[in-house]
MARDRENTOR-644293 format. One record per residue (C-alpha): residue in three letters; residue number from 1; x, y, z. Coordinates in nm, 2 decimals, decimal comma. Example, Ala and Ser with C-alpha at 12.3 -4.5 7.8 and 13.67 -1.06 7.14 Angstrom:
BEGIN
<ALA; 1; <1,23; -0,45; 0,78>>
<SER; 2; <1,37; -0,11; 0,71>>
//
This chain:
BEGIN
<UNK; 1; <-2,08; 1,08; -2,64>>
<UNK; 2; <-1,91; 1,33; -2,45>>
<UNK; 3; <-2,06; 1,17; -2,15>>
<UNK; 4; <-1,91; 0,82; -2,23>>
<UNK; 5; <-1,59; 1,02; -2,31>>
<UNK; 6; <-1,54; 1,13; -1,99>>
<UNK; 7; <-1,62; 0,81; -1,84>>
<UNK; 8; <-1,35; 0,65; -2,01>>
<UNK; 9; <-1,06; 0,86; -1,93>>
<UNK; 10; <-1,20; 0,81; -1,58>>
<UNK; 11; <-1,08; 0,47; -1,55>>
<UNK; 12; <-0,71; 0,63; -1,57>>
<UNK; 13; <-0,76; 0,89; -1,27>>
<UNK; 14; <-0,92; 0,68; -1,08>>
<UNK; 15; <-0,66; 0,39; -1,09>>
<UNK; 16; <-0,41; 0,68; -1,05>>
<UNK; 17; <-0,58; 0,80; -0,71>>
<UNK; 18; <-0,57; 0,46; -0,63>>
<UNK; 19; <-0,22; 0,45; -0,60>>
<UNK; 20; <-0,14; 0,72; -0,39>>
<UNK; 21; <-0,44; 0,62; -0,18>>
<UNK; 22; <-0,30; 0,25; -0,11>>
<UNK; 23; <0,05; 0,39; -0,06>>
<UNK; 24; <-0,10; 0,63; 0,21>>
<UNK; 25; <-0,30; 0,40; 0,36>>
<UNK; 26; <-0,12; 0,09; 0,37>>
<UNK; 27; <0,20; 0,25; 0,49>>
<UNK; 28; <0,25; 0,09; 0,80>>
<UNK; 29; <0,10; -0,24; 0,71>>
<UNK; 30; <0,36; -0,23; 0,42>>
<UNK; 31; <0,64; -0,13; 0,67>>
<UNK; 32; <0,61; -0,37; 0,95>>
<UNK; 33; <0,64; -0,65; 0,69>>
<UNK; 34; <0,97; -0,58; 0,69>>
<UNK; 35; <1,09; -0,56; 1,01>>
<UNK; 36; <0,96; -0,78; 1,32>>
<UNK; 37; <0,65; -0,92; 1,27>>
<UNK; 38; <0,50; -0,94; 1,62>>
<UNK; 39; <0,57; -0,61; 1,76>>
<UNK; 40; <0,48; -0,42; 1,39>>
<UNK; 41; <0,20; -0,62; 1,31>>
<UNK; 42; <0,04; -0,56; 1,69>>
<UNK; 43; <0,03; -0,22; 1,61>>
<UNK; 44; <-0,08; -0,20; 1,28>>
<UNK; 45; <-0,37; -0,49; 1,34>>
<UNK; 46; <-0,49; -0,26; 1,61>>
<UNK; 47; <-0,50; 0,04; 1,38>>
<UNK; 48; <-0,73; -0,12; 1,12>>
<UNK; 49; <-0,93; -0,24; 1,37>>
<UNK; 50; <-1,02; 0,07; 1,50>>
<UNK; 51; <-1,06; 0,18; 1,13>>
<UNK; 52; <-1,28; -0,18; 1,03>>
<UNK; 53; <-1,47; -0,08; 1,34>>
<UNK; 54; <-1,57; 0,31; 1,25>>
<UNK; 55; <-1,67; 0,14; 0,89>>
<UNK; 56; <-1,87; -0,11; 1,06>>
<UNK; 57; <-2,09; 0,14; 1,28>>
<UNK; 58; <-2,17; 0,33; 0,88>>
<UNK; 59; <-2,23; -0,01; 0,68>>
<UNK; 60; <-2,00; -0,09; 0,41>>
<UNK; 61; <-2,05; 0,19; 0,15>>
<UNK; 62; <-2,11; 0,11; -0,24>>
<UNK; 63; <-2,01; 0,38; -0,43>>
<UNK; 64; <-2,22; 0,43; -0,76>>
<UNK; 65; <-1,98; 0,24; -0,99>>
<UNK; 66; <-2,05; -0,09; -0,77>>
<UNK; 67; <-2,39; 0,00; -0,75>>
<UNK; 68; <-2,39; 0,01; -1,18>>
<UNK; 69; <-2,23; -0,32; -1,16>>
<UNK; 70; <-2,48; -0,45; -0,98>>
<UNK; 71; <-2,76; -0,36; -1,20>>
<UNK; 72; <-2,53; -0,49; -1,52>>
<UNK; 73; <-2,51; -0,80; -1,36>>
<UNK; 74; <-2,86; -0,88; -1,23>>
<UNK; 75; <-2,99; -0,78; -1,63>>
<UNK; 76; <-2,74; -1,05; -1,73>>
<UNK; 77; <-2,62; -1,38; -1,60>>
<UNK; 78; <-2,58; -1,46; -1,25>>
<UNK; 79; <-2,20; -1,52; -1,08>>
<UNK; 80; <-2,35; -1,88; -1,06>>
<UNK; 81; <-2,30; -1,88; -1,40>>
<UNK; 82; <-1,91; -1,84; -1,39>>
<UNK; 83; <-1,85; -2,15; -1,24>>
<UNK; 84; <-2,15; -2,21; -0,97>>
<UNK; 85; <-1,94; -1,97; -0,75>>
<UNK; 86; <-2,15; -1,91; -0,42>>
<UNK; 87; <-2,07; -1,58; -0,24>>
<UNK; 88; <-2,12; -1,75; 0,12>>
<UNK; 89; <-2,19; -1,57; 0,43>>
<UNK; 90; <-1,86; -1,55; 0,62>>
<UNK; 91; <-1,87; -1,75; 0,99>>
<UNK; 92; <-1,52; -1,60; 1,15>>
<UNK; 93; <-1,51; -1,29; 1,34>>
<UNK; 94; <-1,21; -1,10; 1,38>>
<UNK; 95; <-0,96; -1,17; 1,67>>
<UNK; 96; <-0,92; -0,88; 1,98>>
<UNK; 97; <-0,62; -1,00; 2,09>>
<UNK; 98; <-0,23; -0,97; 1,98>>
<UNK; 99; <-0,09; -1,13; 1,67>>
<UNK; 100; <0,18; -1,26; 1,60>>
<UNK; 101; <0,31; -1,42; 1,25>>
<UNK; 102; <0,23; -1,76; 1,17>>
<UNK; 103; <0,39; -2,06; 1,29>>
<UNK; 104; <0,16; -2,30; 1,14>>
<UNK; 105; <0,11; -2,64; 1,24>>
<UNK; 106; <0,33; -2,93; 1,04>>
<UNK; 107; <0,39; -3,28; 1,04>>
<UNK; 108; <0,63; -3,46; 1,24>>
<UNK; 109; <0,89; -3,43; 0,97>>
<UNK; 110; <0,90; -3,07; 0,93>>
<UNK; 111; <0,87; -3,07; 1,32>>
<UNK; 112; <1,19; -3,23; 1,34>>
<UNK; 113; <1,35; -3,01; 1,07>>
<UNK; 114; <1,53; -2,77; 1,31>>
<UNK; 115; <1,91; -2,72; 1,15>>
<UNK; 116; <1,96; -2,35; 1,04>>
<UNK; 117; <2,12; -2,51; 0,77>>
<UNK; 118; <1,79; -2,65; 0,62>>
<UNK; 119; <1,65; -2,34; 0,61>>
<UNK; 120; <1,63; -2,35; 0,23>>
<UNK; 121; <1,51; -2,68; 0,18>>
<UNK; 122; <1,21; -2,59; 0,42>>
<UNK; 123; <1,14; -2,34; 0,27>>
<UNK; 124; <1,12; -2,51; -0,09>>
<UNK; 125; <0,93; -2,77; 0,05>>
<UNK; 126; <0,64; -2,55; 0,22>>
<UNK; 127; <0,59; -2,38; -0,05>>
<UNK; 128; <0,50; -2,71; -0,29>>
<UNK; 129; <0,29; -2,86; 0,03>>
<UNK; 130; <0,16; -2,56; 0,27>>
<UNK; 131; <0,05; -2,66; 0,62>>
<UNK; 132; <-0,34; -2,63; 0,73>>
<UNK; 133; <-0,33; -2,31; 1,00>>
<UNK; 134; <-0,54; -2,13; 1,19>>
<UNK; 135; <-0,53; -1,77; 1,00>>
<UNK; 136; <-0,67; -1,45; 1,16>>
<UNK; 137; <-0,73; -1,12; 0,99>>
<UNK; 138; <-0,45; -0,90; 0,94>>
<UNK; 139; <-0,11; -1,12; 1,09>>
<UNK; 140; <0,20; -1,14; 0,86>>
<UNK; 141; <0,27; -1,46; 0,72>>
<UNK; 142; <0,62; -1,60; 0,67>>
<UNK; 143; <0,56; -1,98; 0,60>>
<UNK; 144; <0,31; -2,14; 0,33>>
<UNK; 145; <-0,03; -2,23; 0,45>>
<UNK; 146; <-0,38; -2,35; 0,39>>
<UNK; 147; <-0,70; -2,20; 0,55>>
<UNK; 148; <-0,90; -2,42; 0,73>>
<UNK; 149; <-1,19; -2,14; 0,79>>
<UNK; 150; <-1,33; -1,81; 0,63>>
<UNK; 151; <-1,16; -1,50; 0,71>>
<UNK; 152; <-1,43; -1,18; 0,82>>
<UNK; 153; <-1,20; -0,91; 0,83>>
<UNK; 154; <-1,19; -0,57; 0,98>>
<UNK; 155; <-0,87; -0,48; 0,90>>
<UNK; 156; <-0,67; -0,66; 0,61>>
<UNK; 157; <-0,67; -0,97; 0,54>>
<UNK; 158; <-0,37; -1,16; 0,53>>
<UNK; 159; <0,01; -0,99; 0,46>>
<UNK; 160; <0,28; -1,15; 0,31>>
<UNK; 161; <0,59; -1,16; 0,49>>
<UNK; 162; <0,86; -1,38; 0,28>>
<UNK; 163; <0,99; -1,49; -0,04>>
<UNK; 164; <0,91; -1,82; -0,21>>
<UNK; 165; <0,56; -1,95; 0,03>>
<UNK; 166; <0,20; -2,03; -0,10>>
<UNK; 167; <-0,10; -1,93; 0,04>>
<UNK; 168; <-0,38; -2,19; -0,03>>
<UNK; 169; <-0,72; -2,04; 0,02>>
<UNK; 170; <-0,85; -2,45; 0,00>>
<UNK; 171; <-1,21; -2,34; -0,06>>
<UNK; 172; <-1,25; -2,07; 0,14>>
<UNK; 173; <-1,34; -1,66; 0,15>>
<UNK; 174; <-1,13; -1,37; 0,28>>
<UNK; 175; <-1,39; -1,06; 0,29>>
<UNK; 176; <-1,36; -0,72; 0,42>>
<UNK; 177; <-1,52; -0,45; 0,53>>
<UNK; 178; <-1,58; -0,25; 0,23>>
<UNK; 179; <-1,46; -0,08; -0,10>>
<UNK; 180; <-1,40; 0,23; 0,05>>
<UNK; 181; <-1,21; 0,16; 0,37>>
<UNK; 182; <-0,87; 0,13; 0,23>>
<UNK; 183; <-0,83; -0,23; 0,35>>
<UNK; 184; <-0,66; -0,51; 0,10>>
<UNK; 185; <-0,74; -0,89; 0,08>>
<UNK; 186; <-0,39; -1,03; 0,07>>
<UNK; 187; <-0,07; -0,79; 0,10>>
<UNK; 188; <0,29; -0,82; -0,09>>
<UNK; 189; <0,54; -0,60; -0,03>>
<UNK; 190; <0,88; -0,65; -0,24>>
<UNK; 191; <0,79; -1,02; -0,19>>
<UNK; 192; <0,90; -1,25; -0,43>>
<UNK; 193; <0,79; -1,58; -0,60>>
<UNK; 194; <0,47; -1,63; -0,40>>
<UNK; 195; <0,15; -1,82; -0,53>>
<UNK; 196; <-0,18; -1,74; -0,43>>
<UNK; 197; <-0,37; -2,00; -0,50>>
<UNK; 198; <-0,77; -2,09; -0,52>>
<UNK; 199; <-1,05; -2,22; -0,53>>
<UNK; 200; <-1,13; -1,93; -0,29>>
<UNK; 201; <-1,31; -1,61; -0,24>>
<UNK; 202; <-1,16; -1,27; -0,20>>
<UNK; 203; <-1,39; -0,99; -0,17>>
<UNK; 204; <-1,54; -0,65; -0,03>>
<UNK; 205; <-1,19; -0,55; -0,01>>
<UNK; 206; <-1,02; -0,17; -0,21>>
<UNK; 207; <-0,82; -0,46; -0,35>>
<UNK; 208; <-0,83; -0,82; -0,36>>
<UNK; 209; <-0,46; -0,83; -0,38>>
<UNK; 210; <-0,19; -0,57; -0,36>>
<UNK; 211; <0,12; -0,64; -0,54>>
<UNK; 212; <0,38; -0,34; -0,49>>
<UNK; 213; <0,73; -0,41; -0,61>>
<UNK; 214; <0,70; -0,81; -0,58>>
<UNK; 215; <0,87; -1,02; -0,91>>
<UNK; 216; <0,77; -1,38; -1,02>>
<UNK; 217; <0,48; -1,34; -0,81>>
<UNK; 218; <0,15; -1,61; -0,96>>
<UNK; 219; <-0,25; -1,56; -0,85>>
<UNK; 220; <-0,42; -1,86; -0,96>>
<UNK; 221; <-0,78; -2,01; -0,94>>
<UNK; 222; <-0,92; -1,71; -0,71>>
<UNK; 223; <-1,23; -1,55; -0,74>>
<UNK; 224; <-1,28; -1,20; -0,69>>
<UNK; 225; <-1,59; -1,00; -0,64>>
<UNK; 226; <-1,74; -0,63; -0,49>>
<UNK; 227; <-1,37; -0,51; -0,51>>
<UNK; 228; <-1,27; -0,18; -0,60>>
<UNK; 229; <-0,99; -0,31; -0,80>>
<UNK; 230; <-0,96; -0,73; -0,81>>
<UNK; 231; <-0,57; -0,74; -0,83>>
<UNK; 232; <-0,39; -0,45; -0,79>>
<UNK; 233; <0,04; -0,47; -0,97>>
<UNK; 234; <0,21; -0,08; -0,89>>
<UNK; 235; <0,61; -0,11; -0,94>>
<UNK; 236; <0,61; -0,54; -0,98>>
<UNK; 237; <0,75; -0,76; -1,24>>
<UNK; 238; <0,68; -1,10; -1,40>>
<UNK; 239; <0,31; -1,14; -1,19>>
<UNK; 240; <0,11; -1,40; -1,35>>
<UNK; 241; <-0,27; -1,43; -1,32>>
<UNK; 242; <-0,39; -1,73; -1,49>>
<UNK; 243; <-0,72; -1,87; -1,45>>
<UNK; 244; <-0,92; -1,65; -1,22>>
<UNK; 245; <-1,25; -1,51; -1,18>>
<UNK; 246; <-1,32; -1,14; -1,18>>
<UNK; 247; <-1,66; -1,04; -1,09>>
<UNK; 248; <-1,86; -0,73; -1,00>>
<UNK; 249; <-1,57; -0,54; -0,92>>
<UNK; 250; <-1,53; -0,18; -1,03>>
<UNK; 251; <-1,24; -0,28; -1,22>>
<UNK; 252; <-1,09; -0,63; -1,29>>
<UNK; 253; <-0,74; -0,57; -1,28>>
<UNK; 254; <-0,51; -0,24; -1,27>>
<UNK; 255; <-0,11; -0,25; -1,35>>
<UNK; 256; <0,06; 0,07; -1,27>>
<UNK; 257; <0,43; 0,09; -1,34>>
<UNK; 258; <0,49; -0,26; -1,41>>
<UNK; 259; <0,65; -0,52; -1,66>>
<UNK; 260; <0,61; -0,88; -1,76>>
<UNK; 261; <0,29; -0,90; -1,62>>
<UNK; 262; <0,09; -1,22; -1,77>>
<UNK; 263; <-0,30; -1,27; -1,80>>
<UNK; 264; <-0,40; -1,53; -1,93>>
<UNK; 265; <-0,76; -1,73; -1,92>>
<UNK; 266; <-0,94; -1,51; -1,70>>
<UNK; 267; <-1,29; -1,43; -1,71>>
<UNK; 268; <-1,43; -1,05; -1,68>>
<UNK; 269; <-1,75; -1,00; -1,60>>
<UNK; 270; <-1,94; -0,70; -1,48>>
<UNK; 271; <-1,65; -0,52; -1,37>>
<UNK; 272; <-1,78; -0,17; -1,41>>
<UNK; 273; <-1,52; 0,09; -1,45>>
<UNK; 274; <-1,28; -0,15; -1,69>>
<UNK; 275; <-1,15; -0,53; -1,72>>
<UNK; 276; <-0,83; -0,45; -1,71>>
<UNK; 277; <-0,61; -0,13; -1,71>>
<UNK; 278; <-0,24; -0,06; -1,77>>
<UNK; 279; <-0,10; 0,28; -1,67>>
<UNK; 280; <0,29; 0,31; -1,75>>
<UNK; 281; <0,32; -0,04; -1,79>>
<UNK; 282; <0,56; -0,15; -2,03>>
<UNK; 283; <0,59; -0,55; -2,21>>
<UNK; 284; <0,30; -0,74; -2,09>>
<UNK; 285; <0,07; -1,00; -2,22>>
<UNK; 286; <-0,27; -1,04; -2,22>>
<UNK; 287; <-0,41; -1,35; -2,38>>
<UNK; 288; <-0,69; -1,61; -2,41>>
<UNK; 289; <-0,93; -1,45; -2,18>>
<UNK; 290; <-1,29; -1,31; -2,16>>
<UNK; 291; <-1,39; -0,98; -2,12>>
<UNK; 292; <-1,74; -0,78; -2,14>>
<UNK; 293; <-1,98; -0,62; -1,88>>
<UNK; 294; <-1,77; -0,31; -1,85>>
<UNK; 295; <-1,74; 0,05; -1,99>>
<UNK; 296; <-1,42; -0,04; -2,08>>
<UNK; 297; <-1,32; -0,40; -2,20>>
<UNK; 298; <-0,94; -0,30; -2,12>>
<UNK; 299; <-0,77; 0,02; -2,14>>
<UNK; 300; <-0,37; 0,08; -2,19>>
<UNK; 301; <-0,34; 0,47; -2,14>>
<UNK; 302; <-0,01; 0,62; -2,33>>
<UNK; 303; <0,28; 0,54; -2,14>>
<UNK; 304; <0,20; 0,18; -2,15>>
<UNK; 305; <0,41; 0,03; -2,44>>
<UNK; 306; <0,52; -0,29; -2,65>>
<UNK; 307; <0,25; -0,48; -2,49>>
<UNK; 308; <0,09; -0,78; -2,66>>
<UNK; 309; <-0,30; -0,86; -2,68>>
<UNK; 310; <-0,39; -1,19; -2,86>>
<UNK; 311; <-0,66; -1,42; -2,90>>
<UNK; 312; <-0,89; -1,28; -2,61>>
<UNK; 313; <-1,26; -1,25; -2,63>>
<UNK; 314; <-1,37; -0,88; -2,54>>
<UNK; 315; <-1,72; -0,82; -2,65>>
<UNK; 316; <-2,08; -0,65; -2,52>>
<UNK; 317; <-1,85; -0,39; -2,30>>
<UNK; 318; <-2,09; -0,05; -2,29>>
<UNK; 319; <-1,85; 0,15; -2,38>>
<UNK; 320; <-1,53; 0,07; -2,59>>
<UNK; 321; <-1,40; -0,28; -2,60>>
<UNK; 322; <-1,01; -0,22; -2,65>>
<UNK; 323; <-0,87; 0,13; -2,59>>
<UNK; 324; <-0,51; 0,22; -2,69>>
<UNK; 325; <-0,45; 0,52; -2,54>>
<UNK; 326; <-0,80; 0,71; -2,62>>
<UNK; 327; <-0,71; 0,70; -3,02>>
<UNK; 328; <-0,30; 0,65; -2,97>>
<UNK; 329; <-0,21; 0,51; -3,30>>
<UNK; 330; <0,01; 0,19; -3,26>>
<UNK; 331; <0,35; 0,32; -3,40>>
<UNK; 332; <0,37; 0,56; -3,10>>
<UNK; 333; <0,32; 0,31; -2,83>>
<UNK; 334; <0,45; -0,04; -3,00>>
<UNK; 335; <0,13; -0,21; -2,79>>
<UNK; 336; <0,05; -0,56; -3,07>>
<UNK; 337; <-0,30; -0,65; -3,12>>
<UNK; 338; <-0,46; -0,97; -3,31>>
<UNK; 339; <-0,70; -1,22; -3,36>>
<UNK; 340; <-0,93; -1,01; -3,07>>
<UNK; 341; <-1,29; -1,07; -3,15>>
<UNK; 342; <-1,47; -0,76; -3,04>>
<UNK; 343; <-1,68; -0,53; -3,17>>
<UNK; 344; <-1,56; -0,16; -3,11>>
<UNK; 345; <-1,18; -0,03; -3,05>>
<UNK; 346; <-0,98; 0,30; -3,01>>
<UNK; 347; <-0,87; 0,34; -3,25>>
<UNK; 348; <-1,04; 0,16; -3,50>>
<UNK; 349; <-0,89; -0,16; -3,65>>
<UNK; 350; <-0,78; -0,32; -3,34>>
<UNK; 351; <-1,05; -0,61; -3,40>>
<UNK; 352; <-1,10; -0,91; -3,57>>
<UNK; 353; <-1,19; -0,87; -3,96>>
<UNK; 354; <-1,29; -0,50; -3,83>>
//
């Protein structure tokens, strides 16, 4: 028991090293999102290259969390099970040379659409219909778009560079180079009202996606796998992740100092550390999804508060299945739980008819 203990309040420290270790890390990535995006992004592409390129020459690393998932989930069902999702060997190699953002390709229409007074309007209308573009590892993007291939990254994946676009994966997978290289799937920095959208693939990344300080943000119909954290919220408001897949990553999805967050219909499996995590994370929802495979089913640690947990399905975790606060009875955080079916919570009472 005092084993498992430990295990659980692990889930906390670990997010909370993630943090400072994706704020470090991701620094200049972050920065040069914000100022001009050919000149910052050169120099920041060729940084993670040269980092991609060190982890390539050691093999990606699993650390033992991934490798426990891994053993969960080949005792269990398959990921083919969740939705025939096929973890296919990426073609694209990353590109040597310079990038610069996106311009992507449009019709004839948007072509023509060159008044700086339509700016808005453009805007509005790429995000509802993003153009097919030609997307290579690690550039900034400033206009909605739709892969056309698989992205094999070295560096990150894809940043993004502006309010209000989508980025449609249309079928297709963005991996990386490994858990433990620091490198992130898709990027947002303070950007607001932007939809990630599936089917698609994001994986073998520290996270899937890095939301710091974005509001009204939506990730949608993605799949994400052999992360060490699938979606990553520090500092953001209002995300919603509806839908999604989380699979074999050492945990699901981690909020850290942030509000409003919505998750809702997700799946959970085999994420080994946790589900889902909140760390001083105040009047979010989680609701009508699935969670099991994990030490812990999901985890709200004791500055997390007024948070509402209805109607989700969080069963045959090996640990705990819901954990307020290691114990934390509900009148000191607010958090709301019912109609959960699960089998064991922290404290007790926390499930359905249990």
């Amino acid at each position: 028991m005092a084993i498992q203990n430990k295990k659980i309040l692990s889930i906390a420290i670990l997010a909370s090293l993630l943090v400072f270790s994706f704020t470090v890390s991701s620094s200049t990535a972050i920065s040069y999102a914000h100022k001009d995006g050919s000149s910052g992004g050169n120099q920041a592409a060729a940084q993670n290259s040269q980092d991609g390129d060190n982890d390539s020459e050691s093999g990606i690393s699993q650390s033992s969390s991934s490798s426990q998932s891994s053993e969960c989930l080949s005792e269990g069902s398959t990921e083919a099970s969740c939705n025939n999702v096929s973890l296919q060997a990426n073609q694209n190699s990353n590109s040597d040379d310079e990038k610069e953002p996106i311009t992507p390709r449009t019709d004839s229409t948007r072509a023509t659409d060159s008044s700086a007074a339509t700016d808005s309007s453009a805007a509005t209308q790429a995000t509802v219909d993003p153009a097919n573009a030609s997307v290579s590892c690690g550039v900034v993007i400033k206009q909605s778009v739709k892969l056309t291939s698989n992205l094999d990254c070295k560096t990150d994946g894809i940043i993004i560079g502006a309010d209000g676009i989508t980025v449609n994966l249309n079928g297709h997978t963005i991996s990386g180079p490994g858990v433990s290289t620091s490198k992130v799937g898709v990027m947002l920095s303070d950007q607001d009202n932007v939809n990630i959208v599936g089917p698609g693939i994001i994986q073998n990344f520290q996270a899937g996606v890095l939301n710091t300080g974005g509001q009204d943000d939506k990730i949608s119909g993605v799949t994400f796998t052999q992360n060490q954290i699938g979606s990553f919220n520090t500092g953001s408001a209002n995300t919603s992740i509806e839908d999604n897949l989380f699979l074999s990553n050492s945990i699901g999805v981690a909020s850290h100092s942030s509000t409003g967050v919505k998750l809702v219909t997700n799946l959970f499996k085999s994420n080994d550390l946790a589900g889902i995590t909140f760390v001083n994370s105040a009047a979010n929802e989680v609701s009508f999804n699935t969670i099991q495979g994990s030490v812990s089913g999901l985890f709200f640690d004791g500055q997390s508060n007024d948070n509402v947990v209805n109607a989700n399905n969080i069963l045959d975790n090996r640990g705990v299945d819901i954990n307020n606060a290691n114990g934390l009875p509900l009148n000191v955080n607010n958090n709301q739980f019912s109609n959960n079916n699960c089998n064991k919570s922290i404290p007790v009472g926390l499930c359905l008819g249990k």
